[in-house]
Structure formats: C-alpha cells, structure tokens
C-alpha positions as CSV (number, residue, x, y, z in Angstrom):
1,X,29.7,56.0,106.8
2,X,31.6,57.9,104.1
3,X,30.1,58.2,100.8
4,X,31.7,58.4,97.3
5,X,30.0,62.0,96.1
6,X,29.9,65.4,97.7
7,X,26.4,66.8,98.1
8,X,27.7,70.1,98.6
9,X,29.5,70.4,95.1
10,X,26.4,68.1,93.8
11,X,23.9,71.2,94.7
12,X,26.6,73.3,93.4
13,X,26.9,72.0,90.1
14,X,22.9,71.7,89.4
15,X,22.8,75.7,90.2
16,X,25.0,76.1,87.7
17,X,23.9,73.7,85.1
18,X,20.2,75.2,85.5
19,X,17.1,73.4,84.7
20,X,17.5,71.7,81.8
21,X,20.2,69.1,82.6
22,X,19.4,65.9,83.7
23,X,19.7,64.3,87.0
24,X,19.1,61.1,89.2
25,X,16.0,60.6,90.7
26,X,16.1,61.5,94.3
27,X,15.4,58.1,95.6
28,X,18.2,56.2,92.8
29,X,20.9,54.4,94.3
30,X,23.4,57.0,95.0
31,X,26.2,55.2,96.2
32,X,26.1,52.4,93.9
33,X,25.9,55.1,90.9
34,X,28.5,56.9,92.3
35,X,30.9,53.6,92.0
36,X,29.9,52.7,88.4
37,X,30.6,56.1,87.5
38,X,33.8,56.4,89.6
39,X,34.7,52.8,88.2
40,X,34.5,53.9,84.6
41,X,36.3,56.6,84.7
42,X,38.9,54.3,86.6
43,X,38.4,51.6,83.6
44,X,38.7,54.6,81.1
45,X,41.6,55.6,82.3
46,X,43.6,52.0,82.2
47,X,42.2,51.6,78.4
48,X,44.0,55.3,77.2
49,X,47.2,53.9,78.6
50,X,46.9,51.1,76.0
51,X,48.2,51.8,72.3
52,X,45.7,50.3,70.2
53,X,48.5,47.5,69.1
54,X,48.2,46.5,73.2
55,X,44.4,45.5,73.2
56,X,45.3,42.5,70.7
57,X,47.3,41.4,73.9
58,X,45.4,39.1,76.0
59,X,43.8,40.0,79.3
60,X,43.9,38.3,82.7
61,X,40.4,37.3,82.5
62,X,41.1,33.5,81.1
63,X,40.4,32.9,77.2
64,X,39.7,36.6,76.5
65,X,42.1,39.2,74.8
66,X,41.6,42.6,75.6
67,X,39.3,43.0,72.3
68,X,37.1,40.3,73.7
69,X,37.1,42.1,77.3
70,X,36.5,45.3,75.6
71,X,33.7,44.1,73.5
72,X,32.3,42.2,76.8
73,X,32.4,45.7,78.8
74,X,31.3,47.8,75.7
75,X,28.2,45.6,75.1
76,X,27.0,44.6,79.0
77,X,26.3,48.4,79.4
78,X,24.1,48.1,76.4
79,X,22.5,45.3,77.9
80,X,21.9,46.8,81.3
81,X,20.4,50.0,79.2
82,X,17.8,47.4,77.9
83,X,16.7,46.5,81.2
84,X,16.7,50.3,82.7
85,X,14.3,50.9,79.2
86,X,12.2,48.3,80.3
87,X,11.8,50.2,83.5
88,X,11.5,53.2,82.5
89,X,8.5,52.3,79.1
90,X,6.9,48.6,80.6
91,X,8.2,47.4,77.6
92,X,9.7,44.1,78.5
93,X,13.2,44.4,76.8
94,X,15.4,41.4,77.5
95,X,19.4,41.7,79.2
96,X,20.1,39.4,76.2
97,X,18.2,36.9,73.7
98,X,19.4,33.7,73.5
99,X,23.2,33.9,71.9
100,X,23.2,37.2,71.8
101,X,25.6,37.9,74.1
102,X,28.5,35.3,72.7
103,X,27.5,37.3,69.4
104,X,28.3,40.6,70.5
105,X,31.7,39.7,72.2
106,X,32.8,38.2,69.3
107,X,31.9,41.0,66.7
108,X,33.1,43.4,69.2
109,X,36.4,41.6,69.4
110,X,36.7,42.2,65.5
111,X,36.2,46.6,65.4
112,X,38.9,48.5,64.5
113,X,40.5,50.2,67.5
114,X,39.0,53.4,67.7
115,X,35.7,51.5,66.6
116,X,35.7,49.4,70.0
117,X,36.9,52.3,72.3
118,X,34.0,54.9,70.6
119,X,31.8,51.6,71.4
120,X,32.7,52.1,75.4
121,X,32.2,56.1,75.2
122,X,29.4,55.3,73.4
123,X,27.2,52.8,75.9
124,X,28.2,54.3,79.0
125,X,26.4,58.1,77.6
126,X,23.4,56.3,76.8
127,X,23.0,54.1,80.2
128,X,23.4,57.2,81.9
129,X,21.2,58.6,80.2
130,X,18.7,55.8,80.9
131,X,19.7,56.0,84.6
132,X,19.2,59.5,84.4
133,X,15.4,59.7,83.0
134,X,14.2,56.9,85.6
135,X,11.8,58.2,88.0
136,X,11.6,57.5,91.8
137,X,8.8,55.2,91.3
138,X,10.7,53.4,88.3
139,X,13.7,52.8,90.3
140,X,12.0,49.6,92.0
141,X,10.4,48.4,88.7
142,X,11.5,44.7,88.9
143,X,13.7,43.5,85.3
144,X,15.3,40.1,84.8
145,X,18.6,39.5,84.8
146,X,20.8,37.6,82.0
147,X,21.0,34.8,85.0
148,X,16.8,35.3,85.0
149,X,16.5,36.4,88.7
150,X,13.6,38.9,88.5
151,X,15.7,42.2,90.6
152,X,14.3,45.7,90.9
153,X,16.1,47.9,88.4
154,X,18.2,49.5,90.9
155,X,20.3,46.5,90.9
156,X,21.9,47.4,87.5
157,X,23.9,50.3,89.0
158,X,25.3,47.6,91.3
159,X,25.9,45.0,88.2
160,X,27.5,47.8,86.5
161,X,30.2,48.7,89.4
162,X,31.3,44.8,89.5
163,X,31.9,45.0,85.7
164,X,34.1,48.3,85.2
165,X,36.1,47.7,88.4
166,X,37.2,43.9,88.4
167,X,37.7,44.4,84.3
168,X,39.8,47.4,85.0
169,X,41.9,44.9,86.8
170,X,41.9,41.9,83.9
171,X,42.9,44.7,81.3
172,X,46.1,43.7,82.8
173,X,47.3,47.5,83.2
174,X,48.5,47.6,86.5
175,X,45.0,48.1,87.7
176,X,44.5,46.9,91.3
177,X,42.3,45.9,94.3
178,X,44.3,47.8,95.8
179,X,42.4,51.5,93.9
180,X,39.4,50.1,94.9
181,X,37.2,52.2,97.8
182,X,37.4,50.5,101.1
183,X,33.4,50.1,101.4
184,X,33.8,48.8,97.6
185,X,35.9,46.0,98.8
186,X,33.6,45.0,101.8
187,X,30.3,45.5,99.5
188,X,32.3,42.9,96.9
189,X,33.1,40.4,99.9
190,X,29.5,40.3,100.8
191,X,28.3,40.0,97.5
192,X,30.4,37.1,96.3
193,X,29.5,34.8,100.0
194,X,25.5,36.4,99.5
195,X,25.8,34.6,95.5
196,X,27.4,31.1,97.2
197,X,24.7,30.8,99.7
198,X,21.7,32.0,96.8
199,X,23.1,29.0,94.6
200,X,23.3,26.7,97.4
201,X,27.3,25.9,97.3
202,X,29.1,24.1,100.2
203,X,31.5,26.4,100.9
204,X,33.4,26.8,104.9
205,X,36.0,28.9,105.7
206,X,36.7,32.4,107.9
207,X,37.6,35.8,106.2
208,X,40.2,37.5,108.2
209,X,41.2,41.0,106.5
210,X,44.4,42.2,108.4
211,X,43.1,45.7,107.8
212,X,39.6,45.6,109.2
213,X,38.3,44.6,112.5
214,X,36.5,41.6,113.0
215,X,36.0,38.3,110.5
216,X,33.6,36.7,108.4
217,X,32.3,33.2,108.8
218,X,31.4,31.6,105.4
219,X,29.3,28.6,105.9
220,X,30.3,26.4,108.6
221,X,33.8,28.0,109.0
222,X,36.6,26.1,108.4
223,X,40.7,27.1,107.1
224,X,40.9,30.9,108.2
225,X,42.4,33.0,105.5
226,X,44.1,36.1,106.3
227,X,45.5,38.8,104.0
228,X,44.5,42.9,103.2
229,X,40.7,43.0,102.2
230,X,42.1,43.7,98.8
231,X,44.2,41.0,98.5
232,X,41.4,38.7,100.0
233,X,38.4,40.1,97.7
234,X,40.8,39.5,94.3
235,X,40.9,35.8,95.6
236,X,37.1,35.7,96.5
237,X,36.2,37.2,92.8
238,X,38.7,34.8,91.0
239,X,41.0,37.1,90.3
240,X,44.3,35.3,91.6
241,X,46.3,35.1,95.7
242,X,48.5,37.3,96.3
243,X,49.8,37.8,100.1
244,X,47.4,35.9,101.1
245,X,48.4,33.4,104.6
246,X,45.9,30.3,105.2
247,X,45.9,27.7,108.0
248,X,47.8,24.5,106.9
249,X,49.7,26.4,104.4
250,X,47.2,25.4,101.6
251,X,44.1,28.0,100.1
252,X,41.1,25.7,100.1
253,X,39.3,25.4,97.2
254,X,36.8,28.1,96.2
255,X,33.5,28.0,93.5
256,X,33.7,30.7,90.9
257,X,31.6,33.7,92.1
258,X,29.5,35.1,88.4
C-alpha cells in the first residue's frame, strides 16, 4: 500500500532542520497526519482563489455562506487542539461546552476578511503544534468527542482530514472528489457505512465503484449503485450524485453520515 509521505525526504529534512525542531512521535498516525496536512494545504489553496468579496457568497454545504464554513473550519481545529491538550496535560479540556460551538460559527461568520483567513493560518499552527509535542504513549490517551464517544486521541488526525477535504469541496471552488487520494476515497466509504452501522440505521444497498475491484455490501444489500469511487463517496458523504447509475433508475434514500 502506497503512502502519502516520503520517508526518505522525511529523514532528509530532519538532518537538515537539526535537533531543535519538532516532530511526530514515532508511533502517531502517519497516514492520517499526512491527509490533514495534505488536505489543508488543498483547502488553503481553494480559499486564496477567493477575493475576500467571494466568501460572503454562500457555500454548498446547506444554510452556510462561506463565512460561516470558514468560521466552522477555523474553529473545529481549535476544538480538536483542546482535545490533543487534554492528552497531552490530563487536563480534561472539552471539544466544546454546551453552545459553544453555534457561538463560534456565528462570531466567526462576522470577522473581517483577513480576520477569518489569519483565524485558519492561525489554528492549524497551533494543532500542529499540539500534534507535534504528543508523546508515543499520549497518542492513545482516550478524549471525548463533540458527539461524546470516548476515542483515543489519535482519532483527531482522522476528524481533521474529513473536515479540510469535504469543506474544500462545499467552498464551492471547483474543489472535487475527484483531487482526493484513492485510499482517501476508500478510507471515507468505510467510514461513512462504519458510522450507519455504530448508530444503528437500516440502511441496504451494494457499492459498485467502476474503478475499483470488487463491491461493498451495506446492510442487507439491496439497489446496486455504480459510479467512480469519487462520484460514489460525494453521494455517501451528502455531498450531491453526479454520474452515478442505480438499479431501477431511482438512488435510494440515504441517512446523513456526521
């Protein structure tokens, strides 16, 4: 299996830095680091080619402008650096308090432009930080999640790469499924049946990407739905069907995933 970073230019890179920078932990979640990372720079990138009159526009995530998404983005890094502190000091520090998070979006919404993009520079260097001062041991200190299921911290690298590359796409920039790494896009598939079955939900169909071998049985099967893994996973994560070809002719119904 391929991963997203090269070891070799890793090593490389920490000669040259010397001893003083910081680094993960040998035993953090590489891969799942590696996608944040690689998805923020991805989400970055669609922000800069908004003008600052653009992010009043609205976004394709439904009942949020851009300023709202923004704010949301800025301010769930900031909430996933309160869990990685818990981890790291024992001090229990909540994802959110109650209302806090509706609080934040809507403040956020309200910043000047160069406010709310310095507010996304701005919590990304300090979870990475956090990330980056987390010891092997800390790594599988369990935190609770906005949701309240009780994960090890790792999980947050994995919370983090589902925010910056699905919101990359609402931005409504031309961002696409189709950027996304191919073991990204199976990772999200999984994750979105593994959160139907964890809350219990009748759902039945089969999963039949066009550009991967095999299919996926979800629940008791049922309609097979055939398209490109990318075109299926923007479905799966609520993100719209696009060239997407179901028995009958009809998409069955589908829960909301988060």
């Amino acid at each position: 299996m391929s991963t997203p970073y090269d070891e070799t230019a890793l090593a490389e890179l920490m000669e040259r830095q010397g001893s003083g920078a910081r680094y993960d932990a040998e035993q953090a979640p590489k891969r799942d680091l590696a996608w944040a990372r690689s998805g923020t720079a991805y989400f970055l990138r669609k922000l800069r080619e908004l003008s600052d009159r653009e992010l009043d526009g609205p976004s394709l995530l439904g009942g949020w402008d851009r300023r709202e998404l923004l704010a949301h983005v800025g301010y769930n890094a900031r909430a996933l650096t309160r869990l990685t502190e818990w981890a790291r000091t024992g001090v229990e520090t909540p994802m959110y308090v109650p209302g806090q998070r509706d609080a934040e979006i809507a403040l956020g919404a309200t910043l000047p432009a160069l406010a709310l993009r310095h507010l996304i520079d701005h919590s990304v260097v300090h979870l990475n930080v956090e990330w980056r001062d987390l010891t092997n041991e800390q790594w599988d200190h369990e935190v609770v999640t906005a949701q309240g299921r009780t994960v090890p911290v790792r999980e947050t690298a994995w919370m983090r790469t589902r925010e910056v590359w699905i919101h990359a796409v609402d931005l409504d920039n031309q961002g696409s499924y189709l950027d996304f790494p191919p073991e990204l896009l199976d990772r999200l598939a999984g994750d979105v049946t593994t959160v139907w079955q964890r809350k219990k939900l009748d759902v039945d169909l089969v999963l039949a990407p066009t550009d991967r071998p095999g299919r996926t049985v979800v629940g008791q099967g049922g309609a097979v739905v055939s398209g490109r893994q990318a075109d299926l996973v923007r479905w799966l994560t609520g993100r719209g069907a696009r060239r997407l070809n179901a028995e009958g002719g009809e998409l069955p119904d589908i829960p909301a995933w988060l």
